[in-house]
Every structure is written in structure tokens, then in C-alpha cells.
N, C-alpha and C positions, 0 to 999 in steps of 0.2 A: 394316331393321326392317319387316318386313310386317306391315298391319293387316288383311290378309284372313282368311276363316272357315279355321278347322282343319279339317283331313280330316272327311267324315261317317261317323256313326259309330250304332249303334244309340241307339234312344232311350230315357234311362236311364228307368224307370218311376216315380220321385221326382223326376221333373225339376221338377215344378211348385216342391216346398218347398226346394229345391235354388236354383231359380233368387229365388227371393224372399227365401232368406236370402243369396246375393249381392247381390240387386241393393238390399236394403236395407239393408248394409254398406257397398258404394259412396258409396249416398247419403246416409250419415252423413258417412264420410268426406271425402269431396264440403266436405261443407258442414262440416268442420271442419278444411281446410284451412287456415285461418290459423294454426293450431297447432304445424301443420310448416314454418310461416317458421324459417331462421334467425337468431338475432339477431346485430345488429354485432360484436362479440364472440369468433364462433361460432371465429374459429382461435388468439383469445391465451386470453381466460379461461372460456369457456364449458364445462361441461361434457359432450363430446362423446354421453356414454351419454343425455344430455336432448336433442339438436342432432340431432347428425348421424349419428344410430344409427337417431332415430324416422321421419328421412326416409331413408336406405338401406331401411329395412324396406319401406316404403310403394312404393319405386322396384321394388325384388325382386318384391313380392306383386302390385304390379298389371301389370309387366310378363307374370306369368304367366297372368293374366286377359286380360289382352291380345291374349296369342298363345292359347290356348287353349279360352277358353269359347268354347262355341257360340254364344251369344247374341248380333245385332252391337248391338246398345244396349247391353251390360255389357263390350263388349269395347271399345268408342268411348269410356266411362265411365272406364275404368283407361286408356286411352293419356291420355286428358287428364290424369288423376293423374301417368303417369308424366311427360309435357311439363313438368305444375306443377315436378318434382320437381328434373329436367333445368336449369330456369330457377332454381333457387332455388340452386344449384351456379353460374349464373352459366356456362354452356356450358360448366363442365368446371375454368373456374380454380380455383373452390377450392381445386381438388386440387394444385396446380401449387403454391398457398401449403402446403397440408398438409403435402407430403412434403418443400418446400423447413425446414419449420420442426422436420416431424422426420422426418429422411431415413431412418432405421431400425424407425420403425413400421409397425405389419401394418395398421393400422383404416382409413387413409388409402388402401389398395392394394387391401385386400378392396372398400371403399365406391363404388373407381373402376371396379370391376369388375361391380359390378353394373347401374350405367349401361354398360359396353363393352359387356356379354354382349348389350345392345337396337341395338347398334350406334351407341351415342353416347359418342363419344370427341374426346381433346383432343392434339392434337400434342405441346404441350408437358410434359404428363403421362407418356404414353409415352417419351420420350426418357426423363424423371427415373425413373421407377420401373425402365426397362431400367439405368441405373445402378445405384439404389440394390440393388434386387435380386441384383445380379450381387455384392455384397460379402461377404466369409468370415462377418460378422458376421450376416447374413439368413439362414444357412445353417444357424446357432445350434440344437441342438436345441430344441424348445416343450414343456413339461412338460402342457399341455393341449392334446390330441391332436384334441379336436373342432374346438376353434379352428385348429388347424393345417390338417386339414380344409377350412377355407373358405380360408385363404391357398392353400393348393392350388388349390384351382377360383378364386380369382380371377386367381390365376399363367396357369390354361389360357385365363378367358376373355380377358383380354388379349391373349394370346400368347406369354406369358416363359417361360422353361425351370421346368418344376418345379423347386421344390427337397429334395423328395424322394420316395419312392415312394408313390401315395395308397392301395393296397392294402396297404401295410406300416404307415400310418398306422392305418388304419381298422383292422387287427386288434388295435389298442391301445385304442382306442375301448373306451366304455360299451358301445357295440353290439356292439364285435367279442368283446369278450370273454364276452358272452352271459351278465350275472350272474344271480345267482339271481334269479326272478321277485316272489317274496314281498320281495326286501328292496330294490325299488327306492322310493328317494324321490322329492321333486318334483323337485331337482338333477339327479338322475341321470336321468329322465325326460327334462327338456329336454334332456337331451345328445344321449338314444337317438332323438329322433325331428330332432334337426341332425343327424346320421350318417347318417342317410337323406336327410335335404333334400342335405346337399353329395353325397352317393355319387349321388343321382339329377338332380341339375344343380335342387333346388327341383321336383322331379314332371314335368320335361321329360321324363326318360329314363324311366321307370317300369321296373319290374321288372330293372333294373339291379345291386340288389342279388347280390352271395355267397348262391347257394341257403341253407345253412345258415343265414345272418342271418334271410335271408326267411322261413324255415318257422319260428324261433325266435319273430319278429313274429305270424306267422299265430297262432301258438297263443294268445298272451299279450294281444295286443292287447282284443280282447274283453274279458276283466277287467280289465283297469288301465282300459280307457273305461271302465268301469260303476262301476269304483272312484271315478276322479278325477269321474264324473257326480255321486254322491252327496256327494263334498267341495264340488261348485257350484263346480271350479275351471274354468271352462269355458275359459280361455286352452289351456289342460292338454286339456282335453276336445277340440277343433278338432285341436291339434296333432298328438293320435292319428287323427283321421279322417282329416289330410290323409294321414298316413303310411300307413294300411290302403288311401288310392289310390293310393298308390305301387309298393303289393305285387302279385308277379303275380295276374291274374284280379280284381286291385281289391276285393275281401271289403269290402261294403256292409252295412254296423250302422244298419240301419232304425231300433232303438228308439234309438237312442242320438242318432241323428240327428233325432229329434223331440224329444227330450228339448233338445236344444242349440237346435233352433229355436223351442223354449216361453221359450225365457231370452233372445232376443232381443226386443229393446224395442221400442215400435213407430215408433219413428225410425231403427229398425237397427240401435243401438246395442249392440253385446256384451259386457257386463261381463266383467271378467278374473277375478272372482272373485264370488259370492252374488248379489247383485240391482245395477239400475242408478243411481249417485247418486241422492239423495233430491231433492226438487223446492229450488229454491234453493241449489244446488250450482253453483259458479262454471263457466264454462266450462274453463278449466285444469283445476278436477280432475274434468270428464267426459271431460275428453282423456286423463288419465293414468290412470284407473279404465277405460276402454273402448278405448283406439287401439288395441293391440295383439290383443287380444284378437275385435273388429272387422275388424281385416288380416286375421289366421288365419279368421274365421269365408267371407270371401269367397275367399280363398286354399282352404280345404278345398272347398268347394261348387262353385268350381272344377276341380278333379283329380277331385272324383267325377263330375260332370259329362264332363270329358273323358273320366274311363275308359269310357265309354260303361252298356252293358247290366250290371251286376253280376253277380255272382256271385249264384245264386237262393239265398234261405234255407232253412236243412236239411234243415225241414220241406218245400219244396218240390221238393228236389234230387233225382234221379231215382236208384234205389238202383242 
């Protein structure tokens, strides 16, 4: 796991509101770390979507601030989030309990995988998961093709044999299938821009996508941002930015990008949805109103960041 600076790269011309709406997501985050503890519980009765979802998310997003932003204060900032994250796994056993307690689930394999891809791994996890993997039963068809998706790329960042082809997956996909524009929901949203997180390793690989995907994104992105901008879902709003840095030449949405930096709070905080808890709002629920929402906002300002110089605006673009 290198913590050194990423290639240089032009310098993006919004770097400044770029860099302060990560570095003020950090230090929410940062400071609302106790959040992401999890409790005794966390492998017989917890519920994993409350546990051990909200810290995989937090491990994925700052490892890519990590390795990627330019900044070394935001990039020192997400390794200590991810070390937190790495520590609260207990170097790896948890997982070792997970898969022992249920050998045939995918949450336990994807979550280990997100720590392997930074190069933090557990001996004995790897033995059990080349097991479990290996059985007719994992092999099972998934009726939901995005989720499948991420078992895929955790399969690769481990090391274990695919278990089956990720381009044959992905043209089942929300994305692959390229629905009609007008009749995409909020569901079917988050699906389209996980199809690109897994197809692009989370903004490592940029431009990775199936030309076709890619130009179908190009066109559409624009309006559904301005759309989901006026619904104030800004979880939704981030999620599209991160995904417009992932598209070749990175297509940089100035207003849209201010607009998401006006709804950040000035503790950093990024509501998932309208405005920020009202004052005397317990800490639990500015965790669960803002964490996610927060990850994606430093996760997208990241990948724009790294795409370097943008794609210039239309009006500016030379005819």
C-alpha cells in the first residue's frame, strides 16, 4: 500500500472548491468516527446493513482518497480513516468469524476485499474464502447482476477465480441495458452509477467502461444531475459526479458542482437528502442523515481532482 503522491497531473481549475469540499468531509468524518465502531454483537445479532456495510463503505472511499488525491494532507487524512477501519476488523478476524458462521455469503467476501485491494490481508481468511468459493453452491446464479458485479471484483481483488464473466454480467446491468432515460428512478440510479464504481475498480481505472455505456452516460448524466440537484438528494447528486469522473475526458458539471458545495454544512457535513439535522439532533441521527452521503461527497471531489484538467465547457470548447 503506497502512500505516496499520484502521477502529476494538470491542474484542475476548481481545484480550490474541489479541495475543501473534501477536505471538509474528512473532517466530519474524522470526527465522527466513533460511529463506525462496531458493536459486540457485530457477527451473531447485529444488523450487518447498520455495522459492517457503513465501515466497508468508509474503508473503499478513503482508500481511494488515499491513493489518489493530490493533496498529502487529504491523502494522510483517509489512510488514518482507513488504519481506523482495518483496526476495528481486528487485523482481518472478523472475517475469519464471518465466513466461518456463514460460509456461503457474498457480504463477508465482498467486505474482505475491500481491505485486500489496499493490501491488508489475513492468512486465515484467504484459505476459508479459496474454499468457500470454490463450491457449486457460490456458483449459483444472482438474480441481482450489480451485486454480482461487486462479488466479481472482490473475487479479482483477492485473487480467486472469477466465478463468472464480468462483461457478460455487466450487459445485464441497469447500465448495460441502457434504459430509457426519462424512466430512471432513484433504485435504478444507484444501480447505474455501482456499474460503473465495480466496472472501474471505484474510479481507479477511469474510462474503462464499454464505449457504448460511456457515451449513453455522457449524454444523460447532465440531466439526471440537475434533476436529482432539484430533488436536494444530494447522496444521488455526488454519486453522478463521481461517475462523470470516471467517463473518458472526465466531463466536469461546474454548476452542479456548486450547487452540491452550497449544501455542504460548515462542519463538512453532507446531507443525504434536503438540509443538515436541525440543532439538537442526537449524534446517531447526524451519522445516519449525513455518513454516506459525506463518503460520496469526498470520494467524488476526489476523481475529479484526479482527472486532472476537465473537459472545458461548451461555451468554451474550441469549435
Amino acid at each position: 500500500m503506497s502512500g505516496g503522491p499520484p502521477p502529476a497531473r494538470r491542474a484542475h481549475p476548481d481545484a480550490d472548491l474541489l479541495d475543501t469540499v473534501a477536505a471538509g468531509a474528512l473532517d466530519w468524518i474524522g470526527a465522527m468516527r466513533g460511529s463506525f465502531r462496531l458493536p459486540a454483537d457485530v457477527t451473531t445479532d447485529a444488523d450487518p446493513n447498520l455495522t459492517l456495510k457503513p465501515l466497508g463503505e468508509l474503508a473503499e472511499l478513503a482508500q481511494v482518497t488515499q491513493a489518489l488525491h493530490p493533496v498529502a494532507a487529504l491523502r494522510e487524512a483517509a489512510a488514518d480513516l482507513l488504519a481506523f477501519a482495518w483496526k476495528e476488523t481486528r487485523g482481518g478476524e472478523l472475517f475469519v468469524e464471518l465466513v466461518r458462521g456463514e460460509p456461503v455469503a457474498t457480504y463477508p467476501v465482498e467486505l474482505y476485499g475491500v481491505f485486500a485491494r489496499a493490501g491488508l490481508r489475513h492468512p486465515g481468511v484467504e484459505e476459508l474464502v479459496g474454499a468457500t468459493t470454490s463450491l457449486r453452491r457460490w456458483r449459483v446464479a444472482r438474480e441481482d447482476h450489480t451485486r454480482t458485479l461487486n462479488v466479481l471484483n472482490a473475487e479479482r481483488r483477492i485473487g480467486l477465480p472469477p466465478h463468472a464473466d464480468f462483461d457478460t454480467v455487466l450487459a445485464h446491468t441497469g447500465l448495460g441495458l441502457r434504459p430509457e432515460p426519462w424512466a430512471l428512478d432513484r433504485k435504478a440510479a444507484y444501480g447505474i452509477t455501482h456499474d460503473v464504481f465495480h466496472a472501474t475498480d471505484w474510479g481507479r481505472t477511469p474510462g474503462g467502461l464499454p464505449a457504448p455505456l460511456a457515451g449513453y452516460l455522457r449524454l444523460w448524466l447532465p440531466a439526471w444531475t440537475e434533476t436529482w440537484a432539484e430533488e436536494r438528494l444530494w447522496d444521488l447528486v455526488g454519486e453522478f459526479l463521481a461517475v462523470s469522473a470516471c467517463l473518458p475526458g472526465a466531463p466536469y458539471d461546474l454548476a452542479a458542482w456548486r450547487v452540491l458545495a452550497a449544501a455542504q454544512a460548515p462542519d463538512g457535513a453532507v446531507p443525504e437528502t434536503g438540509g443538515v439535522p436541525p440543532p439538537g439532533a442526537s449524534p446517531g441521527e447526524a451519522f445516519t442523515a449525513c455518513y454516506h452521503s459525506t463518503l460520496v461527497a469526498a470520494f467524488a471531489a476526489t476523481l475529479a481532482r484526479a482527472a486532472g484538467h476537465p473537459d472545458p465547457p461548451e461555451s468554451e470548447a474550441t469549435p
